[in-house]
C-alpha positions as CSV (number, residue, x, y, z in Angstrom):
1,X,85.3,104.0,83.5
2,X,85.9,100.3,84.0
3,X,89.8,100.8,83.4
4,X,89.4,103.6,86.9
5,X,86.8,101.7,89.2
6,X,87.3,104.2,91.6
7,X,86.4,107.2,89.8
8,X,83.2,108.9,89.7
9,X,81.7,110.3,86.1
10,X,79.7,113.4,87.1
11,X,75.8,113.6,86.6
12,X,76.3,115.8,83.3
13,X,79.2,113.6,81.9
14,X,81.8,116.8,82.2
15,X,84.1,115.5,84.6
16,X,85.6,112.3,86.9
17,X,86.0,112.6,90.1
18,X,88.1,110.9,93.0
19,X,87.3,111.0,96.5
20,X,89.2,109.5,99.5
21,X,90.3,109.9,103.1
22,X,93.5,109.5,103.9
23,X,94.9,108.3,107.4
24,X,95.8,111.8,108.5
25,X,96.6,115.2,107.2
26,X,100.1,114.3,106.6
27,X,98.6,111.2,104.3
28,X,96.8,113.8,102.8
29,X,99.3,116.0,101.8
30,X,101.9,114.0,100.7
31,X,99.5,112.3,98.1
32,X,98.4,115.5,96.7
33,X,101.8,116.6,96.6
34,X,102.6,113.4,94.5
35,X,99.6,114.2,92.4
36,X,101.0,117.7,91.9
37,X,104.1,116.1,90.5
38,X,102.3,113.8,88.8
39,X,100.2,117.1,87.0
40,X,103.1,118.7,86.4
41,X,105.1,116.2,84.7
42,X,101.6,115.2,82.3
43,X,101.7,118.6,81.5
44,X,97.4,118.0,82.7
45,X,96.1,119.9,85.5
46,X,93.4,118.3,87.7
47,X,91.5,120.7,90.7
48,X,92.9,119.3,93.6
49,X,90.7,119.9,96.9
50,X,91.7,119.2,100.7
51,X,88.7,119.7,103.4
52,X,88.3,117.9,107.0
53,X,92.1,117.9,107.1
54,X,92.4,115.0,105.5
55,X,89.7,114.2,102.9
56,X,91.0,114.8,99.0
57,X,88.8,115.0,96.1
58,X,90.4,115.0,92.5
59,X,88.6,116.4,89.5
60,X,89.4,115.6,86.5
61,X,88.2,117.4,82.9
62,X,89.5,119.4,80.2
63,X,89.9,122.6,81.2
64,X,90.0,123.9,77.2
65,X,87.2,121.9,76.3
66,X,84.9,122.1,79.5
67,X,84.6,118.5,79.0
68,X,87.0,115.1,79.4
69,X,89.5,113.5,77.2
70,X,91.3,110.9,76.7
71,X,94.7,112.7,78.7
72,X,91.7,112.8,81.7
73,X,91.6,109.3,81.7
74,X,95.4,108.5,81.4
75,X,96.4,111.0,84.5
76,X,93.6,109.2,86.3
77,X,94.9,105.6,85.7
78,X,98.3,107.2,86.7
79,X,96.9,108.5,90.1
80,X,95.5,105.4,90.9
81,X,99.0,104.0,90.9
82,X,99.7,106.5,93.9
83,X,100.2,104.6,96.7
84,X,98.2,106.5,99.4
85,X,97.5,105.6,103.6
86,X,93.6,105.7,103.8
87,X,91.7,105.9,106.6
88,X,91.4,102.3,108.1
89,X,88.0,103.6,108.8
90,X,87.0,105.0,105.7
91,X,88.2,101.8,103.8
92,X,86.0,99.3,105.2
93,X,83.3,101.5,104.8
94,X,84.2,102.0,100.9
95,X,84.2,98.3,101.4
96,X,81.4,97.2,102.8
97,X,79.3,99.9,100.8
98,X,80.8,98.3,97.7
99,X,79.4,94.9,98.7
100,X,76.2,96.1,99.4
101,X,76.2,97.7,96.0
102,X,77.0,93.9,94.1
103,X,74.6,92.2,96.3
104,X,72.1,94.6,94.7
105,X,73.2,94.7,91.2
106,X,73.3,91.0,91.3
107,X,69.8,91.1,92.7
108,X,70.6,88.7,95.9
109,X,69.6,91.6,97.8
110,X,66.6,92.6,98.4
């Protein structure tokens, strides 16, 4: 998970997950659209979900296992090469949520 910092491992250890919002619906789209390539071209099929018009979430597992492997993790460090326009928004609060989140794990915060 360290190689994908900004994937999620689910509660039950079944799946990643990647969640952003993009700068529009257009944004939107045309990263999905480049993650469908992407899918197609890996042979690796990831659920691909579009809500609020512009917010994407990615799911990654292994459909024939019901679990992840290793090609989960490879099409996810692929994706994360996708450039995408985020919400300006939605990136500092990724941002500043992320900094909150060291401050506590380096115990600075109380």
């Amino acid at each position: 998970m360290a190689a994908i910092p900004h994937w999620t491992l689910a509660p039950d250890g079944t799946r990643i997950s990647l969640c952003l919002v993009a700068k529009n619906w257009g944004a939107a789209m045309k990263f999905l659209n480049q993650v469908g390539e992407l899918a197609e071209a890996e042979g690796h099929h990831p659920d691909l979900h579009l809500t609020s018009y512009r917010t994407v979430q990615v799911d990654l597992f292994t459909h024939a296992i019901g679990g992840l492997s290793l090609p989960d993790f490879v099409l996810a460090a692929k994706i994360d090469a996708i450039e995408v326009e985020y919400s300006p928004k939605w990136l500092r609060e990724r941002d500043a949520a992320k900094a909150k989140e060291q401050l506590d794990t380096d115990g600075k915060n109380p």
